[in-house]
C-alpha positions in Angstrom: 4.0 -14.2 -14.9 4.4 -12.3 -11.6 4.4 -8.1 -11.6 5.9 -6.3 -8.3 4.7 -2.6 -7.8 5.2 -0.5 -5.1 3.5 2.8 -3.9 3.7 5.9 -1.7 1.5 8.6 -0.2 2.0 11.6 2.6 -0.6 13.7 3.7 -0.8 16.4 6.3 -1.9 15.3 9.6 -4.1 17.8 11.7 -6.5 17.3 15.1 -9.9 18.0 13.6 -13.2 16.1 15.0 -15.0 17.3 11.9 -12.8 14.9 9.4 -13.0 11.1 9.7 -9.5 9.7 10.1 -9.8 6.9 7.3 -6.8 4.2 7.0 -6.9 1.3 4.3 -11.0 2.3 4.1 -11.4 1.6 8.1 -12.7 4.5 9.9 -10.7 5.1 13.0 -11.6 6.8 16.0 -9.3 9.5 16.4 -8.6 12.9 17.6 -6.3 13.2 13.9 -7.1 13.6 10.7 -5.8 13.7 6.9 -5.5 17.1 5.0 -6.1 16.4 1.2 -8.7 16.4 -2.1 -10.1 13.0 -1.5 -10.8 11.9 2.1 -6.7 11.7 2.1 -6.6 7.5 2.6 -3.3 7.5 2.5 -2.9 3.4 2.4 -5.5 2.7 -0.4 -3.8 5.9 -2.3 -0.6 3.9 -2.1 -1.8 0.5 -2.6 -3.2 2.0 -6.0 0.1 3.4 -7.3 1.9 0.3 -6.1 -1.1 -1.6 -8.6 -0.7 0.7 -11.5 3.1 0.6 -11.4 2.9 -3.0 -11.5 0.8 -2.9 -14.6 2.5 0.5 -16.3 -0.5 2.7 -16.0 1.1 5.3 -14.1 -0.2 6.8 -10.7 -3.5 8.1 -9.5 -3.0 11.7 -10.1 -3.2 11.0 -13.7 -6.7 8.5 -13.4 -7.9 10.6 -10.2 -6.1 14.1 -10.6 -6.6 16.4 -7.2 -7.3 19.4 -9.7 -11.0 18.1 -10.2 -13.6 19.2 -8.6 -15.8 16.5 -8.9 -13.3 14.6 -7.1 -13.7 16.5 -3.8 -13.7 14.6 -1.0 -14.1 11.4 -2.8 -14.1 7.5 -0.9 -10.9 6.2 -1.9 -12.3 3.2 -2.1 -13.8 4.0 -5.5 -9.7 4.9 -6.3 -8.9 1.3 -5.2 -11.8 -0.6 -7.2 -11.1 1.1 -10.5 -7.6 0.0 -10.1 -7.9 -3.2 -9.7 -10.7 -2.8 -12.6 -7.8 -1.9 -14.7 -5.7 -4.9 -13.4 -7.9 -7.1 -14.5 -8.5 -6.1 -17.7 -5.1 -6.6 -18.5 -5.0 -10.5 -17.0 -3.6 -9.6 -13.8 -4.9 -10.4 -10.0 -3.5 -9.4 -6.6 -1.7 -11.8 -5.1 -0.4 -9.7 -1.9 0.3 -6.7 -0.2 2.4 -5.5 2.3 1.9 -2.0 3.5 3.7 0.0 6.2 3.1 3.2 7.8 5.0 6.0 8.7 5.0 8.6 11.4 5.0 9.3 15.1 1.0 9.4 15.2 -1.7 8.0 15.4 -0.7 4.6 17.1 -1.6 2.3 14.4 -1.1 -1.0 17.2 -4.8 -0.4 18.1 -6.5 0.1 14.8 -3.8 -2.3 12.7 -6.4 -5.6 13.2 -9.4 -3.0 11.8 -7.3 -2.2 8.3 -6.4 -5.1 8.0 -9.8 -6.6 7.7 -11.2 -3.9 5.7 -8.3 -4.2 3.0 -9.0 -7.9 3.1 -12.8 -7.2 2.3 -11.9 -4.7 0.0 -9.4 -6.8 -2.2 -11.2 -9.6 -2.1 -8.0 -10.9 -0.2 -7.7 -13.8 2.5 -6.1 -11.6 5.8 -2.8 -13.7 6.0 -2.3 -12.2 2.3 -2.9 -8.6 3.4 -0.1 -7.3 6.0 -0.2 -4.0 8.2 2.8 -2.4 9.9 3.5 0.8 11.3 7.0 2.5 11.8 8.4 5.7 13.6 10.7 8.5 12.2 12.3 8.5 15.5 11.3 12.4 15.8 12.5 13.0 12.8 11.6 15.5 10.4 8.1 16.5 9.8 6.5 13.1 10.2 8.7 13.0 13.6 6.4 16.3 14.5 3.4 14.9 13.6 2.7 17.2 10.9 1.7 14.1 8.6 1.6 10.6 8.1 2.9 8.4 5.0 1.8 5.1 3.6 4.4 2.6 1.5 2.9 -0.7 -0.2 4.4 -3.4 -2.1 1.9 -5.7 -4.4 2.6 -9.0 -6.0 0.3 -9.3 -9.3 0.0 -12.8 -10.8 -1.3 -12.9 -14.4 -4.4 -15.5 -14.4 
């Protein structure tokens, strides 16, 4: 049995050297940054709700709600591994995932080899089973002005 979930996450973009710029758990060097509670990974944030719609369990604001303090500024990384800790206990492993994301800035070309190998390491995932692509607004509305950045992700889930 094969489940299909699919995820998205926006978050404010601002230049800031103080905050790490962190896509799919890579840390890019960049002059931007993500505005948000956890360190504002947009990718994994999205890969998560794409998992826990695939299994009916919902979206990380209900398992990782930005109203907790504790939560402040927390590796999204963790987010990700407790998800797929949820997967499995209900039979279920990743299969694939195919993420895009969205906005005028940063240039993701340059860092798109970098994500990709971290969300490979991180999923436990061969690289040709983890894909990375980036698209423009054109200009277009507020991620056309570079006043954030948005992350879409499809998973296939395969029941063991």
């Amino acid at each position: 049995m094969y489940r299909i979930g699919q995820g998205l996450d926006f978050h404010r973009l601002e230049i800031n050297q103080e905050r790490p710029l962190i896509l799919g758990g890579a840390l890019l060097d960049s002059e931007y940054a993500l505005v948000g509670h956890s360190d504002a990974d947009i990718v994994i944030h999205a890969l998560a709700d794409a998992i826990l719609g695939a299994m009916g369990l919902g979206d990380i604001g209900q398992h990782f709600p930005d109203t907790d303090p504790s939560l402040k500024n927390m590796d999204s990384s963790i987010i990700l591994k407790k998800t797929l800790d949820l997967s499995k206990e209900k039979g279920f492993q990743l299969v694939n995932i195919d993420c895009t994301l969205m906005g005028e800035r940063p240039k993701i070309a340059p860092h798109r080899t970098k994500i990709q190998s971290s969300l490979s390491s991180l999923l436990n995932l061969p690289e040709d089973c983890v894909s990375i692509k980036a698209t423009t607004t054109e200009k277009m509305g507020a991620l056309g002005r570079t006043e954030g950045l948005g992350a879409s992700c499809v998973v296939l889930m395969e029941k063991k």
